[in-house]
N, C-alpha and C positions, 0 to 999 in steps of 0.2 A: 529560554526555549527548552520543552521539552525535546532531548536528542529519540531518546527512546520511545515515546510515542509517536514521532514524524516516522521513524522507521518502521513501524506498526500501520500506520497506515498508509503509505507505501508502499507496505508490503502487500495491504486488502488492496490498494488503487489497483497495484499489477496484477492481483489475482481475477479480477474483474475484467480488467483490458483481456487477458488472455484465455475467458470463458464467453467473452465477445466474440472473438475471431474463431 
């Protein structure tokens, strides 16, 4: 698994969630 790219996109997931709300 990459660690470093789960965290990259995690980090786009939340940025999306919190331009939703």
């Amino acid at each position: 698994k990459d660690t470093a790219e789960l965290g990259a996109l995690n980090e786009a997931l939340q940025d999306l969630l919190d331009g939703i709300q």
